[in-house]
N, C-alpha and C positions, 0 to 999 in steps of 0.2 A: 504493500500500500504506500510505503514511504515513496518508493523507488518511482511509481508510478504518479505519484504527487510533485515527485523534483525531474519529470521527464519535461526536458524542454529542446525548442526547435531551434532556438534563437539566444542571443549570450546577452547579460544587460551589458554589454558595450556595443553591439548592435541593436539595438534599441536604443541606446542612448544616441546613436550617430543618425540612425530614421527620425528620431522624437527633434534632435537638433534642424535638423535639413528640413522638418517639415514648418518651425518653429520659423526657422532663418526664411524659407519660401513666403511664410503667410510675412512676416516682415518686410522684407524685400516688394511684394505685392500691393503691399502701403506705401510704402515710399516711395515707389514709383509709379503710383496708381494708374493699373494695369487696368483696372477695372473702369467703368460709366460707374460715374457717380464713387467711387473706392470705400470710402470709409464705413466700420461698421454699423452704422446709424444710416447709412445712405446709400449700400448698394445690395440688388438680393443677389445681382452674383458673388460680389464677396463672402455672401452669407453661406451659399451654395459650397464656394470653395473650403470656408471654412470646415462645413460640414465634413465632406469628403478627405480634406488633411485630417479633421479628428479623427475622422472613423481608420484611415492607411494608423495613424499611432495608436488609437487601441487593439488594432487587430495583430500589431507586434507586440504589443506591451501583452497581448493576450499570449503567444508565441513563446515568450519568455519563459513560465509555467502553466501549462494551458490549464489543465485540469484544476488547480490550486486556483489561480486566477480567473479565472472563468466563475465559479462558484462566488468566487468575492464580487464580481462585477453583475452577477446574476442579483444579489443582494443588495447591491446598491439600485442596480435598475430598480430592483421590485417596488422602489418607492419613488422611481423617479422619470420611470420606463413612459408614461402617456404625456408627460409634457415635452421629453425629449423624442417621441413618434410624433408628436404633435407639431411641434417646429419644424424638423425635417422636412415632413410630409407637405405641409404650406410654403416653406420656404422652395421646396423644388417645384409643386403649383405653378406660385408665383412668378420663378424663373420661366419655366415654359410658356408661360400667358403674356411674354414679353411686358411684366409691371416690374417697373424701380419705383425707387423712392421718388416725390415729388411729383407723381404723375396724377390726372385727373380721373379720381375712380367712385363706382358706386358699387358698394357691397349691401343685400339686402334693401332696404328701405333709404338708406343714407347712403349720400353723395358731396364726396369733397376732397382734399386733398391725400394724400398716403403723404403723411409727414414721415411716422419713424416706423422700426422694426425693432424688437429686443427679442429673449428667449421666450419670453410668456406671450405676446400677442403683438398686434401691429395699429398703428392711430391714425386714426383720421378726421380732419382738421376743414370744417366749415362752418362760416362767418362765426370766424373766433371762438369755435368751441370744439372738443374734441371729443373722440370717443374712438373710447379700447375695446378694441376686439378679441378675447384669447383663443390663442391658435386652438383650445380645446374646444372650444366652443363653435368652431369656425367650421361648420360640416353642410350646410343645407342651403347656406345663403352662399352666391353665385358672385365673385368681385370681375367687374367689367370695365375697361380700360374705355374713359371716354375719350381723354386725351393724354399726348406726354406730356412730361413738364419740360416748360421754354417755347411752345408752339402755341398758336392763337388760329380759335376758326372767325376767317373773315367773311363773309357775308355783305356784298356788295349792287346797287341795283345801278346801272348804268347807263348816260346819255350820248348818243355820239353827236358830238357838236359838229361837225362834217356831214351830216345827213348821207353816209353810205348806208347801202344795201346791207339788208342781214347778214349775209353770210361775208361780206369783205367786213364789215366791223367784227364779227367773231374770228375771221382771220387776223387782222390786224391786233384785237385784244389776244390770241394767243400766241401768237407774234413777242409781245411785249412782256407776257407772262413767261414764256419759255428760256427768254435772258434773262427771267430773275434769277439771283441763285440762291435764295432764301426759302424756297418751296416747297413742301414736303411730299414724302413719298405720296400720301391720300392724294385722290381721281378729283384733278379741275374739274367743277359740273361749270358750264358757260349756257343759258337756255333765253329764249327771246320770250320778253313779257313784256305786254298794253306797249310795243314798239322801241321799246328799252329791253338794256341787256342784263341777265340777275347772275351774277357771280359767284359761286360761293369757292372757297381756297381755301388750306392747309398752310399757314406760315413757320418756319422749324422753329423760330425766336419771334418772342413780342417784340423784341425792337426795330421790328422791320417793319411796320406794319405803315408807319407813315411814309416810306422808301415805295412800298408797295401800289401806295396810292398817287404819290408822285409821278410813278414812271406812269401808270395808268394815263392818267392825267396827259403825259406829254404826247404820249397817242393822240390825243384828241376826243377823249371823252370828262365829262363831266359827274361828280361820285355825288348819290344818294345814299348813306350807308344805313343798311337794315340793322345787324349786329354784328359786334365783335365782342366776342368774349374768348 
């Protein structure tokens, strides 16, 4: 029983050189923020990778004495096992559904900002108020990415002050559009309404937004704006 208790795969000096290297990577990964958005508080891929280095040093540390350690680590889950399935599980979600931190989300009934992430649950933050979600908790309700954060939908109704034909002012307006270089990936809708043209765009950054209208503008049309939010 002894013998079989001290049978191990791996020396604590390899473990300690895997624990170091993986220690030194998640560091290294900060400081040169590898990641969108890097920091712990502000990116789920950080969070993701973190994941994945823990789990590469527990599965040596388990290596070490499996049997002995294993049993100790079964013990510690057993109190600790659903909040750490529980973050995981959301955290890789959330990677997949392309959400970071900062972006525009509704989960359930509320709709507002994904400020943070921590171990226990994730916040969200509209007209100054916030509300925690715990990843335990987080099973039925559906979070949907309205928008990223840094991007603005513009919404536009337009006049061609040139009195051309429909289709040479949609030429002309996506002409003008197509050298922005502020755009986002989201489908330009351009469609003719009561003789006017209705806009709607994907901007990557709010600070483009008066850039946007400008160049509009030296086309030769004249801006109604419906919303920008």
């Amino acid at each position: 029983m002894k013998e079989l208790l001290e049978y191990s795969f791996v020396s604590w000096f390899q473990f300690l050189i895997v624990a170091g290297i993986g220690v030194l990577t998640l560091l290294i990964v900060d400081r040169f923020h590898l990641f969108k958005r890097h920091s712990w508080k502000t990116s789920i891929g950080y969070h993701m990778f973190f994941c994945l280095t823990v789990s590469i040093i527990i599965i040596v540390f388990l290596a070490v004495y499996p049997i002995f350690y294993l049993i100790l680590l079964l013990i510690v889950f057993g109190f600790i096992y659903k909040n750490i399935f529980a973050y995981v599980r959301s955290i890789f979600s959330l990677y997949f559904s392309n959400i970071h931190i900062g972006d525009h989300v509704k989960i359930g009934k509320s709709v507002g900002i994904l400020t943070n992430i921590n171990l226990g649950g994730m916040h969200i933050s509209s007209n100054n108020e916030k509300t925690f979600y715990p990843f335990n908790n987080w099973i039925g309700d559906k979070i949907v990415l309205l928008s990223e954060a840094g991007k603005v939908a513009l919404s536009l109704l337009l006049k061609d002050e040139e009195n051309r034909s429909d289709p040479k002012s949609i030429y002309n307006l996506e002409k003008s559009l197509f050298n922005f270089p502020y755009l986002s990936d989201e489908k330009i809708s351009i469609s003719s309404k009561n003789g006017d043209l209705a806009l709607k765009v994907m901007l990557s950054t709010k600070n483009m937004t008066e850039s946007m209208k400008s160049n509009i503008q030296k086309t030769g049309f004249s801006i109604n704006e419906i919303t920008n939010k």
